[in-house]
C-alpha positions as CSV (number, residue, x, y, z in Angstrom):
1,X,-28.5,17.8,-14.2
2,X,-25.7,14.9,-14.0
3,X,-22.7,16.0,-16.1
4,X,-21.7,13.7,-19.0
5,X,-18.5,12.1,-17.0
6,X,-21.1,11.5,-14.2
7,X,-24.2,9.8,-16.6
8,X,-21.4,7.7,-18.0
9,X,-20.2,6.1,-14.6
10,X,-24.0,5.2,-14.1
11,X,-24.0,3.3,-16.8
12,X,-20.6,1.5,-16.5
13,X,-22.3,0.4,-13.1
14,X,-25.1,-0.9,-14.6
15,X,-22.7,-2.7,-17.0
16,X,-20.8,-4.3,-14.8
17,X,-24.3,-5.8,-13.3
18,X,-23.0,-4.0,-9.9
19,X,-24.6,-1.1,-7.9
20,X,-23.4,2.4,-8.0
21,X,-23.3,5.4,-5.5
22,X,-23.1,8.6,-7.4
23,X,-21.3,11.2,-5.3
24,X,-22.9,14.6,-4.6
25,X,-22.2,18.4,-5.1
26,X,-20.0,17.5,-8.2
27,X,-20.9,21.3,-9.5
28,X,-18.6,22.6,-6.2
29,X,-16.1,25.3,-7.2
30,X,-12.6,24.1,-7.9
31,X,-9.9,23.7,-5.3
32,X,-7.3,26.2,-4.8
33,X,-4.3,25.7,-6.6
34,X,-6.0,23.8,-8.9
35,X,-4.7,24.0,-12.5
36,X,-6.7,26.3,-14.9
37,X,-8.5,24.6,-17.8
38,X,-7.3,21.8,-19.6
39,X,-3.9,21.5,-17.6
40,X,-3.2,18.4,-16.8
41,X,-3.4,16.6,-13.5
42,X,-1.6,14.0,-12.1
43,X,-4.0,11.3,-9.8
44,X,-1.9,9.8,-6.8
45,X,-3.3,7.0,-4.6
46,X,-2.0,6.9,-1.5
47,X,-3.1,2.8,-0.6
48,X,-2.2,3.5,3.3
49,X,-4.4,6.3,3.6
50,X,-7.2,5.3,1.5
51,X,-7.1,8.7,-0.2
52,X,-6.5,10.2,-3.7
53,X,-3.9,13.1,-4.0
54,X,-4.4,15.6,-7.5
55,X,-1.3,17.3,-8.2
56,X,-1.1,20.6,-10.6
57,X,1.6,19.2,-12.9
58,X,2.3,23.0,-13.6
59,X,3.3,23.6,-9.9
60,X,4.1,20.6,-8.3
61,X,1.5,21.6,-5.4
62,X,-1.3,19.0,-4.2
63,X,-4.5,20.9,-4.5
64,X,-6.9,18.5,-3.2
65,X,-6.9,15.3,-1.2
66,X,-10.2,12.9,-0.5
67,X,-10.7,10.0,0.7
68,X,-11.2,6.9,-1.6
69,X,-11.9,2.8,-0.4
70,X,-9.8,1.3,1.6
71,X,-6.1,0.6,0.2
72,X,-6.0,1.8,-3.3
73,X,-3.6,0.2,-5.4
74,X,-3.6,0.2,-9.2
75,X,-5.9,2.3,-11.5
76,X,-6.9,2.4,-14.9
77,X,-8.8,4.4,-17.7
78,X,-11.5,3.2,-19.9
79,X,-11.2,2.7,-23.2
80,X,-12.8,6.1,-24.6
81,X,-11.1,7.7,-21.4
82,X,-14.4,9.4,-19.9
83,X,-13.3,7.3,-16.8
84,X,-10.8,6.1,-14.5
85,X,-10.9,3.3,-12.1
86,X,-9.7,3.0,-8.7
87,X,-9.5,-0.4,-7.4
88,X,-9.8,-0.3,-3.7
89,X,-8.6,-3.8,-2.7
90,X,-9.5,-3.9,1.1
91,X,-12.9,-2.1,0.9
92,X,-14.2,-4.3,-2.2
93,X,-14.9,-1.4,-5.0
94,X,-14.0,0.8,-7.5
95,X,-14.5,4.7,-7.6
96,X,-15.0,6.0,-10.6
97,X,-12.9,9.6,-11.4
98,X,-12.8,12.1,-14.0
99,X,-9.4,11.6,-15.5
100,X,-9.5,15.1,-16.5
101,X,-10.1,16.7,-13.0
102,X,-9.5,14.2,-11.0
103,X,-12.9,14.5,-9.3
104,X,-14.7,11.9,-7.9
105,X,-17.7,10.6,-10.3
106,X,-19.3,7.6,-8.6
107,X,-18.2,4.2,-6.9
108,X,-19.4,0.2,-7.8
109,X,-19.5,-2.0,-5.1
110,X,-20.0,-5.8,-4.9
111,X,-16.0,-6.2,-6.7
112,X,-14.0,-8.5,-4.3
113,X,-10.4,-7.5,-3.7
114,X,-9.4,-5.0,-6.8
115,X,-6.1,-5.0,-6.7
116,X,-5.1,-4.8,-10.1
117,X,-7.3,-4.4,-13.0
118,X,-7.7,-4.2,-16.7
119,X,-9.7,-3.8,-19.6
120,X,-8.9,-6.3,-22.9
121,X,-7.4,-4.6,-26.0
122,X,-10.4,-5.4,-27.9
123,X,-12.7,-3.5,-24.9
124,X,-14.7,-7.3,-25.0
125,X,-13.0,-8.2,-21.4
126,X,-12.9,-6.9,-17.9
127,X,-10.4,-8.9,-15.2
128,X,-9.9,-8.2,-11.9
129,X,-6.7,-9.6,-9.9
130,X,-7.6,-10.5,-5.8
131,X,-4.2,-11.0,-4.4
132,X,-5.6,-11.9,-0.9
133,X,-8.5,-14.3,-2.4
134,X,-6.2,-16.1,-4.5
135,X,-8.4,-15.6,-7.5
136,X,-8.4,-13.6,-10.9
137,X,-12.1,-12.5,-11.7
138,X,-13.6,-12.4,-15.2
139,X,-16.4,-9.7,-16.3
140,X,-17.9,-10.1,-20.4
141,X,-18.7,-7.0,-22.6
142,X,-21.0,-7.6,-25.5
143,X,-21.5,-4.0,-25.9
144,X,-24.4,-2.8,-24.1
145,X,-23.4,-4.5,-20.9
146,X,-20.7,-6.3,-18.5
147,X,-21.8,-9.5,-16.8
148,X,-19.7,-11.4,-14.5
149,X,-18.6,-14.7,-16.0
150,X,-16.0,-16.5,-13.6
151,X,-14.1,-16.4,-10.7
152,X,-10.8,-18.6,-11.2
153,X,-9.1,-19.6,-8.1
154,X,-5.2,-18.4,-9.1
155,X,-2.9,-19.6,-5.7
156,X,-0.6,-18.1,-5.1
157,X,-1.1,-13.9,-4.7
158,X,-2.3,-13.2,-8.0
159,X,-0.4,-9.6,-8.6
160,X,-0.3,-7.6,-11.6
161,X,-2.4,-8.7,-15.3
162,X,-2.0,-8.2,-18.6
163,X,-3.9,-9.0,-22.0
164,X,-2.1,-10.8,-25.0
165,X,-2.5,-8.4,-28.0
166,X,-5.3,-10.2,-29.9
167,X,-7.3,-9.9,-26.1
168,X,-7.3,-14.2,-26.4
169,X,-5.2,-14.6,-23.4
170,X,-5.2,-12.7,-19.8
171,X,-1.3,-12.9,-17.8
172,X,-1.3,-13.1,-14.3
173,X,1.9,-13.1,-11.9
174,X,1.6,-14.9,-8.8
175,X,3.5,-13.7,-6.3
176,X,3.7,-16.2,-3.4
177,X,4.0,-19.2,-5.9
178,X,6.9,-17.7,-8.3
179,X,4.9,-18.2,-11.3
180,X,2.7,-16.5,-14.3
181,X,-0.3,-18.2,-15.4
182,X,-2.2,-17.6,-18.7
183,X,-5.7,-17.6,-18.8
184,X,-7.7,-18.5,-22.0
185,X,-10.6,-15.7,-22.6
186,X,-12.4,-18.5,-24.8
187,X,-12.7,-21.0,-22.5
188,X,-11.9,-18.8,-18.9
189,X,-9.5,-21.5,-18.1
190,X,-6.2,-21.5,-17.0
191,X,-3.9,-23.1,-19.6
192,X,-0.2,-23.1,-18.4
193,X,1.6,-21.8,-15.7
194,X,5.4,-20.8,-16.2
195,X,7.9,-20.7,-13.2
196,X,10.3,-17.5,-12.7
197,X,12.4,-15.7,-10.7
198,X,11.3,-15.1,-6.9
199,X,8.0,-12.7,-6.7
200,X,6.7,-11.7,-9.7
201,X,4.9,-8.6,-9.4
202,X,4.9,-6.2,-12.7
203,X,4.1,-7.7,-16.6
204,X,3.5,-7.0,-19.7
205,X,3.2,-8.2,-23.3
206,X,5.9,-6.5,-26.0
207,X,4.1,-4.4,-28.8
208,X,5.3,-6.9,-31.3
209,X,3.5,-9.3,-28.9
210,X,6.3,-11.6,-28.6
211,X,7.4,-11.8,-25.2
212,X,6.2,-11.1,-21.6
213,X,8.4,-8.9,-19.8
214,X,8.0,-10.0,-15.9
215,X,9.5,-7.4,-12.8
216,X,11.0,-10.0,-10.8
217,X,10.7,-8.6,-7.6
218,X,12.2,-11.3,-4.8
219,X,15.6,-10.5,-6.8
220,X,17.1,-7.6,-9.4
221,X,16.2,-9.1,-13.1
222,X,13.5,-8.6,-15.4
223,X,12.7,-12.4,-17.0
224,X,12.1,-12.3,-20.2
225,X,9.1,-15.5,-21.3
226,X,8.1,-16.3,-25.0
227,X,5.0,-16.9,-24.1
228,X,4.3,-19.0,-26.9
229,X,7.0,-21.2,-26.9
230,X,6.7,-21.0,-22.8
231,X,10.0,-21.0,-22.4
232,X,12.2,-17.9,-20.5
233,X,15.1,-16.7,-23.1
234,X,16.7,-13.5,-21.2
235,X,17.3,-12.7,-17.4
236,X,18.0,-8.5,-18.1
237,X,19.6,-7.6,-14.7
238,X,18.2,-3.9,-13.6
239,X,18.3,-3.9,-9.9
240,X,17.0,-5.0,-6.6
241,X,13.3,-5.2,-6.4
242,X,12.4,-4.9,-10.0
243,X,8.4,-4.3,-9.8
244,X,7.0,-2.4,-12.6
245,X,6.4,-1.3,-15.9
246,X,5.8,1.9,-18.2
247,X,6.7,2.4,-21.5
248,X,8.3,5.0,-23.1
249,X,5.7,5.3,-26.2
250,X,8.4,4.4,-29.1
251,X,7.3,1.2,-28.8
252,X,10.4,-0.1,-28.1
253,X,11.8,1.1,-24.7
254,X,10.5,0.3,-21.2
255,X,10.9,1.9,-17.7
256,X,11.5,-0.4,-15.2
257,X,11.1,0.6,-11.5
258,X,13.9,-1.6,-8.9
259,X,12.4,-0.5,-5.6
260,X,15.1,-1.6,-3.4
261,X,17.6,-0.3,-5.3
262,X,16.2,3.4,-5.6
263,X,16.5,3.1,-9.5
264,X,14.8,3.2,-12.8
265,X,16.1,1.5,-15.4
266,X,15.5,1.7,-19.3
267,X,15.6,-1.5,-21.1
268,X,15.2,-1.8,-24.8
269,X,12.6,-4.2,-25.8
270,X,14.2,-5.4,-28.9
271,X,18.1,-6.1,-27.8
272,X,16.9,-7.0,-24.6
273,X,19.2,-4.9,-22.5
274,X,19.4,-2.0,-20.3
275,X,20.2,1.5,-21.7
276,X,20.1,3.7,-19.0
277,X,19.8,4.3,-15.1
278,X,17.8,7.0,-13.2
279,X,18.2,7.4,-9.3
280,X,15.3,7.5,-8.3
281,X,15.0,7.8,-4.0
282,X,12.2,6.4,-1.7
283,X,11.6,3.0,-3.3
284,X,10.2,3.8,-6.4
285,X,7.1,1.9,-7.8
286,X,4.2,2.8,-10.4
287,X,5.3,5.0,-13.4
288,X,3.7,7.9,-15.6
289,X,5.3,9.8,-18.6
290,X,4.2,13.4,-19.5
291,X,2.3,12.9,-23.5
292,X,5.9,15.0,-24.9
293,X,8.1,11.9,-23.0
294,X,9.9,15.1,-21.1
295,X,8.9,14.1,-17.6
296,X,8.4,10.9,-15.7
297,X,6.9,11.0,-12.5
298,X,6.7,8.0,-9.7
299,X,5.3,7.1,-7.0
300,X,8.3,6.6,-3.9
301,X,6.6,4.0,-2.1
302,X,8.6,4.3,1.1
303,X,8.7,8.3,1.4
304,X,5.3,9.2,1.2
305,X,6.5,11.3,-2.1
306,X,5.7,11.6,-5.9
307,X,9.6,12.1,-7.6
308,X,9.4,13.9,-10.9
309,X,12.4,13.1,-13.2
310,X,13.4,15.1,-16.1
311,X,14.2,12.7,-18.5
312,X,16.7,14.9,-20.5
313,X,19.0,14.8,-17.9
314,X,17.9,11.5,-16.3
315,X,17.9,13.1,-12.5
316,X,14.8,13.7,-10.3
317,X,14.3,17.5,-10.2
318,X,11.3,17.7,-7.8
319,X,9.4,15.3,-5.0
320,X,5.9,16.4,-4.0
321,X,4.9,15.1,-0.5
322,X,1.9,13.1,-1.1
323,X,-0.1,10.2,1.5
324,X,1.4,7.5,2.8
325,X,2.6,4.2,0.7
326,X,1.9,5.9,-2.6
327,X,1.5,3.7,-5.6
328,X,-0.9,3.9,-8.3
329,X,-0.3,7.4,-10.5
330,X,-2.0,8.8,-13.7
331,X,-0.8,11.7,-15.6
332,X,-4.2,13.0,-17.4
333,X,-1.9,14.3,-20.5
334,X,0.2,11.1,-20.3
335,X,2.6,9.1,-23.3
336,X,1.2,6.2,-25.3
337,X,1.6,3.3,-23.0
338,X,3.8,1.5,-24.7
């Protein structure tokens, strides 16, 4: 009999008006090393190797490695968090994991170029960013099921998304054009485009919804847009290669990630300034913070390594050798993300 996790990625393939390859022998004993019951997990994918790494956040060991689509990227849970998706940008599909164990639960193919994705606040929108297509890709929800709706062609390098918090607008960066562009759910149109800093990469919208907060990569700021009035009103310097995003769940501060720098930076969302610096080595990229706000751990890009920082003390206190070129990383017991 299909475990619950496993009946529900059927059906979010069937959703998503896509096929679906349910793996086998999911009822297989447990790796070695793996963490005992409801432990958490952390899920690393390592995009050069086209592999998943799960990590016993108790040990800092890897106990299991397998191999995913080609050149995973960015993930993301579901909005009841039965599922996470990997978006495998070269090998066109998403597998499907149990956030919980980290196990592989199925894969949808037919989705061209994942690299980033995301589910709208109001769980009515699924969008799919193709960097190499130059496109951003629009799947409806009514509730029973997901139907693709529009592919909009987004030049240049479509990068990271993000959803306005009434889920009426989708934010894209483009990276090769030095621009974000909104996209109207209503009407799947693109509405304005606003020029920035040199390669935009990470964004997202303030809780208070007032601002977008873009990594500018290309340079060592994080622009600052109200997106309403589309104009940019802060340049908040954090270091070289400023790229992504996590918040610290109080709603107010944000992790910043300067990857050419070897930093993380904490800027506070309402004075619109940087609070603290962590040295962070190995080019440090995607971000996840433990659900008591005690631990970050990132992805070091250029190392091959996961660095775990106790936040306390703001220093790194243990790497974990991982794949090559991690990036993507979920924390199964994780912080609100904002």
């Amino acid at each position: 009999m299909m475990s619950r996790s496993v009946r529900f990625a059927a059906r979010l393939a069937l959703m998503l008006g896509l096929t679906s390859a349910l793996p086998i022998a999911l009822a297989q004993p447990a790796p070695a090393g793996a963490p005992s019951g409801a432990a958490p997990i952390a899920v690393v994918l390592n995009s050069a190797d086209a592999s998943v790494s799960l990590i016993n956040t108790q040990t800092y060991k890897e106990f299991d490695r397998f191999t995913v689509g080609k050149e995973p990227h960015h993930l993301y849970p579901t909005a009841d968090n039965r599922t996470l998706l990997v978006a495998n940008a070269v090998s066109n599909d998403l597998s499907l994991l149990d956030p919980a164990t980290g196990k592989l639960i199925g894969k949808i193919s037919g989705i061209d170029d994942p690299y980033q994705l995301a589910f709208s606040p109001d769980d009515k929108w699924f969008v799919t960013a193709a960097l190499r297509l130059d496109r951003v890709d629009i799947y409806a929800w009514d509730g029973k099921s997901k139907r693709p709706v529009r592919k909009i062609p987004l030049p240049d390098a479509p990068s990271h998304v993000w959803f306005s918090n009434d889920s009426r607008f989708v934010f894209a960066t483009l990276q090769d054009s030095n621009e974000v562009a909104a996209i109207e759910m209503a009407t799947q149109t693109v509405v304005w485009k606003h020029k920035v800093g040199k390669q935009p990469a990470g964004i997202l919208v303030t809780p208070d919804g007032r601002y977008l907060m873009v990594g500018i990569m290309g340079e060592d700021f994080v622009e600052v847009i109200d997106w309403q009035e589309r104009k940019t009103v802060a340049r908040i310097r954090t270091g070289r290669g400023a790229h992504n995003f996590r918040g610290m769940g109080d709603k107010r501060h944000l992790l910043v990630s300067n990857r050419v720098d070897n930093t993380v930076s904490i800027i506070d969302m309402v004075d619109l300034k940087v609070v603290g610096q962590i040295p962070v080595p190995g080019g440090p990229d995607c971000m996840d913070l433990t659900a008591d706000g005690k631990t970050l751990w990132v992805t070091s890009r250029f190392a091959g390594k996961v660095s775990v920082v106790d936040m306390a003390q703001r220093k790194v206190i243990q790497t974990i050798k991982v794949g090559r070129s991690p990036h993507g990383i979920y924390l199964s017991s994780r912080a609100p993300l904002l």
